[in-house]
N, C-alpha and C positions, 0 to 999 in steps of 0.2 A: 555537439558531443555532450555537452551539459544537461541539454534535456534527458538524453540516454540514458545518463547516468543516473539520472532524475525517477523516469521511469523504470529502471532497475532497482533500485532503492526505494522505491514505491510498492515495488514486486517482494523484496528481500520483506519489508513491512508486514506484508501477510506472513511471510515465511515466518516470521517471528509470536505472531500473534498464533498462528496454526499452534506452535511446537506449545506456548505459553499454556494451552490450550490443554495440550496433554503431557502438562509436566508436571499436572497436579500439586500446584504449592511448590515446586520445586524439589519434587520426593522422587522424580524418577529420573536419574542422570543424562541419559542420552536425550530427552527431548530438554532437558534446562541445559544441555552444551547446545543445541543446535537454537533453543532461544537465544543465549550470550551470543553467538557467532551472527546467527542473521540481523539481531540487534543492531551491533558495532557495525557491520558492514550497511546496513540501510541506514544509519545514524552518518557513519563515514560520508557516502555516498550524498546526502542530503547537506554537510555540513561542504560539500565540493560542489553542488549545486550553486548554492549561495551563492558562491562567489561573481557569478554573472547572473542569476534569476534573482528578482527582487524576494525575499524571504517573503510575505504574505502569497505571493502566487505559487512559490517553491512548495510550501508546506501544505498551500488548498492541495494542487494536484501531488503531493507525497502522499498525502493521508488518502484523497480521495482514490488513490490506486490502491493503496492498499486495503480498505474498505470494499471496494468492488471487489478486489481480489477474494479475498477471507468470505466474503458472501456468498461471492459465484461459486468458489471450492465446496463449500459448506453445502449448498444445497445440489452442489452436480456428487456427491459423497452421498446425501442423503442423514448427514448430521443435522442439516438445517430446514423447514419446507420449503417448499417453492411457489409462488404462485403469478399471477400477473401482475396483479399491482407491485411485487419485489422486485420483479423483472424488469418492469417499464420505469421503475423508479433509479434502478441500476444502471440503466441504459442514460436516464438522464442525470444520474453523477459523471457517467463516464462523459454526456456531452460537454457537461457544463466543465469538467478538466481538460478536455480539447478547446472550448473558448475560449477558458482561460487562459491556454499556451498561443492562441489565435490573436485575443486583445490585446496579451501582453507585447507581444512585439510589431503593434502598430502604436507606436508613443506619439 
């Protein structure tokens, strides 16, 4: 259930960065309410992780979901370009957060 929560809060991570995104300095209220909100709750979220994920593996794969997130969005939107090497690079953050959920629990 931890992990879930993990990767939820890894999800909320982009959400937050998205809205940061277009809340321009904080001038436009609805996207700085929905930064505050996905913040707290992917901050929650990550701070409930912990408590059975070692904090360096919690936070590799918190950021790295959230990173892949915000990138993949970005360029399936056409905010961001796309190209192979982003893709095949993306593909291997997402692996290297599944070996780390993989390593982590063969101690």
């Amino acid at each position: 259930m931890d992990w879930l929560v993990l990767v939820a809060s890894g999800a909320m991570e982009a959400v937050w960065a998205l809205a940061l995104d277009r809340a321009e300095g904080f001038t436009k209220p609805l996207p700085t309410i929905i930064f505050l909100a996905a913040l707290a709750v992917s901050m929650l979220g990550l701070s409930h992780a912990v408590k059975s994920i070692p904090i360096g593996t919690a936070y590799a794969v918190w950021v790295g979901i959230g990173a892949a997130v915000t990138v993949g969005y970005s360029m399936i939107t056409g905010a961001e370009a796309a190209s192979p090497a982003k893709i095949a690079l993306l593909v291997g953050l997402v692996a290297c957060v599944v070996g780390l959920k993989l390593v982590g629990d063969a101690h």
